[in-house]
N, C-alpha and C positions, 0 to 999 in steps of 0.2 A: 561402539559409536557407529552413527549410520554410515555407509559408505557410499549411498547414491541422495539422499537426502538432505537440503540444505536449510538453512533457516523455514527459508517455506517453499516445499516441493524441490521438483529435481530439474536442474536447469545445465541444459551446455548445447553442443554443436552436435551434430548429426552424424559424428561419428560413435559419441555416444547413444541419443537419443533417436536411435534407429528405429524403424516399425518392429521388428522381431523384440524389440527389448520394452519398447511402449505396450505394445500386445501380452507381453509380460506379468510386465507393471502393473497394469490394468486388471489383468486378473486375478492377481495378487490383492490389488485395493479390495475389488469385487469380494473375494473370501473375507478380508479386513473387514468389509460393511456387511458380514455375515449372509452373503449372495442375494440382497435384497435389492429393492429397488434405487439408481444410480443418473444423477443427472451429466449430461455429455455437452460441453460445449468447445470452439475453437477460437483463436485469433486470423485476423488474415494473412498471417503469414503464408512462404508460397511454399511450405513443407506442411501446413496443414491439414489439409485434407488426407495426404497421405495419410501423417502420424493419426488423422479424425477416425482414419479408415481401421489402423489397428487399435486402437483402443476399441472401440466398438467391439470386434471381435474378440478381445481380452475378456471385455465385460460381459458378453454372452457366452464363454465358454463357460465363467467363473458361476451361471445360469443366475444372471443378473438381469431384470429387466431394465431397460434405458432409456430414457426419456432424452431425446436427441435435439437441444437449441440450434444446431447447428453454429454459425458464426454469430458470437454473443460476449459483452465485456464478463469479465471476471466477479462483478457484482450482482449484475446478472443472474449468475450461476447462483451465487448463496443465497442469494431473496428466492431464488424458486426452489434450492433444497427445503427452504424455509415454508416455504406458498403450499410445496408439492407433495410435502411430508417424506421426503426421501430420504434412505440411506447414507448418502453419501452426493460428494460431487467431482468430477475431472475438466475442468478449464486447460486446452491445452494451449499456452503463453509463454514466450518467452520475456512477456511486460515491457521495459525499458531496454531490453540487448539488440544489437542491431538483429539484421533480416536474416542472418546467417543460423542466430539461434532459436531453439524452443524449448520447451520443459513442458511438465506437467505439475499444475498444482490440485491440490488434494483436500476437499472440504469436505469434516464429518459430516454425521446427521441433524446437528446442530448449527452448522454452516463455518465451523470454528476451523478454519487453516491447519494442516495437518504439519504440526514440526518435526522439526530432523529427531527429536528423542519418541515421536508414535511411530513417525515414519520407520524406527529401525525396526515395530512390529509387523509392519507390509513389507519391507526388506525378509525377514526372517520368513515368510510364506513365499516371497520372490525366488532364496533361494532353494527351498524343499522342494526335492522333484517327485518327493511321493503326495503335494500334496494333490486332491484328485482332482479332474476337470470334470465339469457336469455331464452327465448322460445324454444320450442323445435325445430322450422324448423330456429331460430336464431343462435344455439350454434356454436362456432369456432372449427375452425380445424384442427388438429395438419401434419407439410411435417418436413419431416427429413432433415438435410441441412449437406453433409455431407466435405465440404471442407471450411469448416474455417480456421482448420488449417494451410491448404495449402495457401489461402489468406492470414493470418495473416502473415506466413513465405514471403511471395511475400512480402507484403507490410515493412515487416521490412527492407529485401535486397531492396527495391526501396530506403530506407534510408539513406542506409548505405553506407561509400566509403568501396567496397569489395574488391576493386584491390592489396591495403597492406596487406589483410589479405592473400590474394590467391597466393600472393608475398613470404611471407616471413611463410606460412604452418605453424602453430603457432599451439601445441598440450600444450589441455584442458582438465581437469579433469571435469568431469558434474556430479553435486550432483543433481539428482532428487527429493528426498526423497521419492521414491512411488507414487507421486502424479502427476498430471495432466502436471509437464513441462516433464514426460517422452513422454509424445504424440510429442512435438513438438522440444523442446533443444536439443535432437542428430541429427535430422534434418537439424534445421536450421544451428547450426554448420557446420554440412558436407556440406550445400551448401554455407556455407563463405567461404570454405576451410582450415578446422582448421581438424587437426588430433587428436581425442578422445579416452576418456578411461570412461566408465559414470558408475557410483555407484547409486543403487537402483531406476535404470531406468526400473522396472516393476512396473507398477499400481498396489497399491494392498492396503485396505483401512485400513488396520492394523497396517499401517507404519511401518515393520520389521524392516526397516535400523534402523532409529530413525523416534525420532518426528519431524514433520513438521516446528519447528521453527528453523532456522537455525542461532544458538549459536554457539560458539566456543565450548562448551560440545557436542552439537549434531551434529558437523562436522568435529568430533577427526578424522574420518579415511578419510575424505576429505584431511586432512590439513594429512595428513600421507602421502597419497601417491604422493600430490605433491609435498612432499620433494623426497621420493622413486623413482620418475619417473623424477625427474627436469622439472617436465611442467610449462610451461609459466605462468599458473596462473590456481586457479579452483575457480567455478562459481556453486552457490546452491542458489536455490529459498526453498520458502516459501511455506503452503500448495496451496495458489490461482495463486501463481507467480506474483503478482502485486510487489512485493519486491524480490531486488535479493542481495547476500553478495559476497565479493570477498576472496578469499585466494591469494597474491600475490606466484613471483617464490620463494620468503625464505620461505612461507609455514604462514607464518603472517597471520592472520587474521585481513582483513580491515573491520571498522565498518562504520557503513549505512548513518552516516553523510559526513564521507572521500567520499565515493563512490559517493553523493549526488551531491560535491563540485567540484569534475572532473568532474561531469555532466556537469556542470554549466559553468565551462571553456569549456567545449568540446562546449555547446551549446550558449554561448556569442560568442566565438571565430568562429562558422559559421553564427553568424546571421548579419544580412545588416541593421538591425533598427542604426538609431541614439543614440536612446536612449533605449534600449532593458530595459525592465521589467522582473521581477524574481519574481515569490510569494514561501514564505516556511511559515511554523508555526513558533510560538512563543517558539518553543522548540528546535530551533536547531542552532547549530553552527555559532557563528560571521565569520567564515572561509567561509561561503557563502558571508556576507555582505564585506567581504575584497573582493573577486575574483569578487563581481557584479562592486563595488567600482573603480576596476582596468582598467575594462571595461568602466567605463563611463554611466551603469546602474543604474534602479532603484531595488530596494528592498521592498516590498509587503509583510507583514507579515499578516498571515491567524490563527484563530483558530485551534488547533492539531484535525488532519480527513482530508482523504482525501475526503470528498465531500468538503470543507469548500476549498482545493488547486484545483478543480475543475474547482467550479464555479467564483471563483477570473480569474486562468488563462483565460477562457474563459472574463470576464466582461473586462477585460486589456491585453487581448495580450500579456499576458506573452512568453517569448519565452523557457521559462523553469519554472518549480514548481517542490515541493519535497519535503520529510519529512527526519528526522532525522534518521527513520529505514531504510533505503536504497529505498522508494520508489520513483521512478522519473518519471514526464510527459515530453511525448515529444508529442508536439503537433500538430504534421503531421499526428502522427495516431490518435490520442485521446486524450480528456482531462483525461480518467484517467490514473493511474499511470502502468506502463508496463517493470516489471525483466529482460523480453525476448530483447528489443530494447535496455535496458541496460545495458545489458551485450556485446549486441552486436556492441553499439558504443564505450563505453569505450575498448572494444578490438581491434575495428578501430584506436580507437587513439593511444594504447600504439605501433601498429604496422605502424601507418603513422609515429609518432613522432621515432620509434626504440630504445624509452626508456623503460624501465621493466615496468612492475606495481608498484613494492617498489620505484621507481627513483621518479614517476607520484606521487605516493603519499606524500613523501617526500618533493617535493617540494611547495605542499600546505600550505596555514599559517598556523601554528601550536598554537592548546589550548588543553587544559585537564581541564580532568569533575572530577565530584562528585556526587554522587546521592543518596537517599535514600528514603526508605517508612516509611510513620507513621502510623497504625491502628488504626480507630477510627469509632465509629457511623455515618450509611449516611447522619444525621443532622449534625452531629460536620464535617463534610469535607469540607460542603460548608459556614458555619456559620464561619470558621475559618480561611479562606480565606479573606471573606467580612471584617473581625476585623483587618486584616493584612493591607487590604486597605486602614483601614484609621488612618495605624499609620503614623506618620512624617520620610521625607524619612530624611535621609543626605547630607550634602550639596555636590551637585555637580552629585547627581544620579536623576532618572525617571523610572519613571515606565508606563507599560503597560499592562492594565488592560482587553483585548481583551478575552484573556483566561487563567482563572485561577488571578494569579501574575507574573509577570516578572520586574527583579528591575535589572535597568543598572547599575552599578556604577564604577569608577576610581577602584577596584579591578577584577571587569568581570560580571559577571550578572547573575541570579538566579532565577530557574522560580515556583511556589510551583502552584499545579494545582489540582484537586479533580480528582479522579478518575471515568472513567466513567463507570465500570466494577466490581468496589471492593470496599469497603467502606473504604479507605484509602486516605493519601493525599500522592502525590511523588511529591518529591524534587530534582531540577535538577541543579547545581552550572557549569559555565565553566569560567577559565582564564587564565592567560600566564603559572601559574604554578603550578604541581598538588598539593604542600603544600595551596598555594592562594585559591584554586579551594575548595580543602577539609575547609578550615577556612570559605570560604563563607558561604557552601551546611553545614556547621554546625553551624553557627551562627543563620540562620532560624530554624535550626531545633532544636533549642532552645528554638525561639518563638514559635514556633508552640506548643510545650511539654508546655511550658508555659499558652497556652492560654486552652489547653483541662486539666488542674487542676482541 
């Protein structure tokens, strides 16, 4: 099992993620992407530069050349391994963790998120100390590329129908948070034709507004002014922007599975397959499997990560993937997951269709969740899980045992998963009602209490 490697790339504090050990890692990936050519990008975190500085140097020992974005989102990065024909790519992000942390994430040459079960192949070159570093008239070379952004913006408007947006001048609040979607979300807005107002759209790695993860705590003054100003709706990413959250015009906050499930209608309702494919995790919303359902779709459940909705959408042609926290692929520009095109289609639609965002969300099937954490030893997470497997279900339920536990049953279904981060299990209940929902997400968490006795 990898041991620096998590769902997707390698993520902590800086007592891990030091420069001698990034500079490593990096040249490690570098031999991994067979020392070919390797795209480089950073967040504004205020240890990035440093960390910017040794990977670079990882990646030209490993006699890799580099194609350097310099500070660039996360999506970014894989539309230009994609654009650039590269190797591979290193986004250095700590995404949603406060300012303290960073990571590196890892995209092959197909721009597919590199998981902890590849990653244990760049671990095993990580730890070889014979394997060799490039010659001195071999080493690569780092050219600065300095319009990604601006492709990435093209490329989303090639996506997008902009004419209702440019139609009907539709004014957005943009939550930045400090971080890397201030380079490109006031932008590309003003060239949809939307009228803005953007809150904590200077880069700065201290995150003054708030933290980087976009909660309903940490987008009180989001969700303030789009009551304040009556705008149409407001839109805040995450620290990498692979995930985006809505605030409709009541000033609501939409959660990442709603947002997920308009994707899914927006992107069943343009595609021309017969039989269109949808992959999600095992952790999200039956509101998917209804709207794939309605369509005449299939439904593809993935392991929770996005590398794991990656490499599905690409092996099936999915014509959409997507996780439960508002990340969506749309697979024109990339298989992975991109805040920026999702914000920007679901804003196509609520202005082709001329219904609000609350109307669009409302109208989706409706369930409610339950959820909790249990603390326990890294052995008892996953020992406890395996015990739960093989108890007797109830007549008339199934389970799916892909990742974690997930148990359907005639009340809704319930998913209990080890964490891959915390030495905890979470528990995740949904069903038509949130007394049902709560009775489920507590019934397991019974057993569970039960079993660590």
């Amino acid at each position: 099992m990898a041991k620096y490697f998590g769902t997707n790339g390698i993520r902590a504090k800086l007592d891990v993620i030091t420069p001698e050990f990034v500079s490593r890692m990096s040249f490690a990936f570098g031999v991994w992407c067979k020392r070919g050519k390797v795209i480089l990008a950073r967040d504004t975190r205020v240890s990035g530069p440093m960390l910017h500085h040794s990977a670079l140097a990882g990646l030209i020992s490993a006699g890799c050349d580099v194609i350097d974005l310099g500070v660039s989102p996360a999506p970014t990065v894989e539309l230009m391994v994609k654009k650039l024909k590269a190797d591979g790519g290193i986004t250095i992000t700590a995404s949603h963790n406060p300012p303290e942390w960073n990571a590196l994430k890892f995209v092959d040459k197909n721009s597919v998120a590199v998981s902890w079960e590849r990653g244990e192949e760049v671990e095993r070159i990580f730890e070889d100390p014979n394997v060799p570093r490039a010659e001195w008239n071999k080493l690569g070379k780092a050219t600065e590329y300095k319009l990604a952004i601006d492709d990435h913006i093209a490329e989303i408007l090639a996506n997008v129908d902009t004419k209702p947006i440019k139609t009907k001048r539709p004014f957005i609040v943009l939550d930045c948070a400090n971080g890397t979607g201030s380079l490109l979300a006031p932008t590309l807005f003003r060239k949809l034709g939307c009228k803005i107002l953007t809150l904590n759209a200077q880069p700065d790695g201290f995150f003054p507004g708030h933290n980087s993860e976009p909660t309903p705590e940490n987008l009180a003054d989001l969700i303030a002014s789009v009551k304040a100003t009556g705008a149409d709706m407001g839109i805040a990413w995450d620290g990498d922007c692979d995930r985006v959250i809505f605030i409709d015009e009541k000033g609501n906050y939409i959660i990442g599975d709603k947002s997920y499930a308009l994707s899914v209608e927006i992107a069943l309702s343009e595609s021309r397959e017969k039989k269109p494919k949808v992959v999600t995790t095992v952790a999200t919303s039956d509101t998917i499997k209804d709207i794939t359902r309605k369509h005449g779709g299939e439904l593809i459940y993935t392991k929770v990560g996005g590398p794991y909705l990656a490499e599905e959408q690409i092996r099936c042609k999915a014509v959409s993937g997507g996780e439960e926290a508002g990340g969506v692929i749309w697979p024109a520009l990339s298989p992975g997951k991109d805040g920026f095109a999702t914000a920007a289609k679901i804003l196509g639609h609520v202005c082709r269709t001329g219904k609000p965002l609350s109307r669009q969300i409302n109208s989706l099937p409706h369930y409610y969740n339950s959820k909790t954490r249990i603390y326990c030893s890294a052995e008892q997470k996953f020992a406890v899980i395996e015990k739960l497997k093989l108890e007797p279900l109830e007549k008339g339920a199934e389970s799916l045992t892909l990742d974690g536990l997930r148990v359907n049953s005639k009340e809704g279904w319930v998913i209990l998963r080890p964490s891959g981060t915390e030495h905890l299990i979470r528990i995740f209940a949904e069903a038509k009602t949130p007394k049902k929902a709560k009775a489920l997400m507590e019934k397991y968490e019974r057993k569970v209490r039960e079993l660590l006795k």
